[in-house]
C-alpha positions, 0 to 999 in steps of 0.5 A: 183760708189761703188758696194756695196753686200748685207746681209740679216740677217733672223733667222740668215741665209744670205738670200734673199727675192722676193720682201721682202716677208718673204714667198719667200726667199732663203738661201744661208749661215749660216753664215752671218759673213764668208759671209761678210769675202768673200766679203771684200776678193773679194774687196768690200768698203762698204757692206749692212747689213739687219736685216730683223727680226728686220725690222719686228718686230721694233727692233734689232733681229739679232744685235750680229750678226751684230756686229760680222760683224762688227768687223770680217772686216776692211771695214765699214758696214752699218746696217738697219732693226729696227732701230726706236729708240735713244737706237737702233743708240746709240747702233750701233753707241757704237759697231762702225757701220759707216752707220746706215739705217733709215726712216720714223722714221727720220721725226718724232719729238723725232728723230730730236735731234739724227739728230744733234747728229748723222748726219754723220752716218746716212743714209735715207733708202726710200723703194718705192712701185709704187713711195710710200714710204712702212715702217714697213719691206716694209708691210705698203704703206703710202700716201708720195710719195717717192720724197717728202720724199727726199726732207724732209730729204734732207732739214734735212741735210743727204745727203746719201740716199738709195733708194729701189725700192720693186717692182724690188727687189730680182726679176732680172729684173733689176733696175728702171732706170727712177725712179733713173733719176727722183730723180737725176734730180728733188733733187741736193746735193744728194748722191744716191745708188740704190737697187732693181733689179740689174741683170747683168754687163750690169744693172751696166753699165747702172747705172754708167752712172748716176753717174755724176748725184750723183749715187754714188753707188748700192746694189746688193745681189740676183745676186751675190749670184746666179752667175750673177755678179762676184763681185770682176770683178764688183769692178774692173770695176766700182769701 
């Protein structure tokens, strides 16, 4: 199970949000990029990468910045937040991001070709509030329940699904393990990664026991910021 740190990109600080609310954040580093550094160092294969100005406001804000990450570590990054445009994965894709976030946007029709195109790359990212599925940097809850959603993306042939449960997030009050069960249980062939809530060791114990069931990862940011986690003894005894 892939442990997997998290950078929140804001005004170009690394920070964090309660529950994605622009007015309850926290920064903990001015530079994104030495951030990243220091997780690669401490032994992370993967790290999650958020514009959250360009989740906000449609489109890339922070993405020199991105790419400066990108190339300053061998590891991959993946990148979400504003990404709602052929021009936008196209560019990601042209500066070597290796797991581009998308998600709504994926269902609709002048999507579809980059589908084909860009297939393994892409990543669905699901944000579900009390099972819906929010868009628009969490700000807009639709009417599509967050499994169906899924199950739409799942029938498009992406595999790699992200899924963010918002009520959890930033908060420390751990995951929302039945939530994740459910997916697991009622969608096969699927390769999940859990975020929200990640709060200690022991919530990374209880996610690792769904790993047979096709966890193959979580997202954690708040904690390791705050001490909670040790990230490079969490990579170690989880992988």
């Amino acid at each position: 199970m892939l442990i997997i740190p998290a950078i929140d990109i804001k005004d170009g600080n690394c920070v964090r949000l309660l529950q994605g609310d622009p007015g309850r954040q926290t920064v903990y580093s001015r530079d994104p990029v030495e951030m990243a550094k220091r997780f690669q160092d401490a032994g992370a294969k993967l790290i999650h990468v958020i514009d959250l100005d360009g989740a906000f406001d449609g489109v890339p804000v922070n993405r020199e910045i991105v790419t400066a990450i990108a190339k300053s570590v061998s590891i991959p990054i993946e990148i979400g937040g504003g990404i709602r445009s052929a021009e936008t994965v196209h560019m990601y894709a042209d500066n070597g991001i290796h797991r581009i976030i998308v998600g709504t946007i994926m269902l609709e029709q002048s999507f579809l070709p980059l589908i084909e195109r860009f297939r393994d790359v892409l990543v669905a990212g699901i944000d579900a509030k009390n099972s819906m599925v929010a868009t628009h940097g969490w700000k807009k809850v639709s009417g599509i329940k967050a499994l169906d959603m899924i199950r739409d993306i799942i029938g498009l042939g992406i595999r790699d699904v992200i899924y963010t449960d918002i009520a959890t997030d930033g908060m420390l009050s751990g995951p929302n393990v039945s939530a994740i069960k459910e997916i697991l249980t009622e969608i096969k062939q699927i390769n999940l990664i859990a975020s929200g809530g990640i709060s200690s060791i022991d919530d990374l114990e209880s996610l690792s026991l769904l790993e047979q069931s096709g966890l193959t990862g979580c997202i954690t940011g708040k904690a390791i910021y705050d001490g909670r986690i040790n990230l490079r003894e969490a990579v170690s005894r989880f992988g």
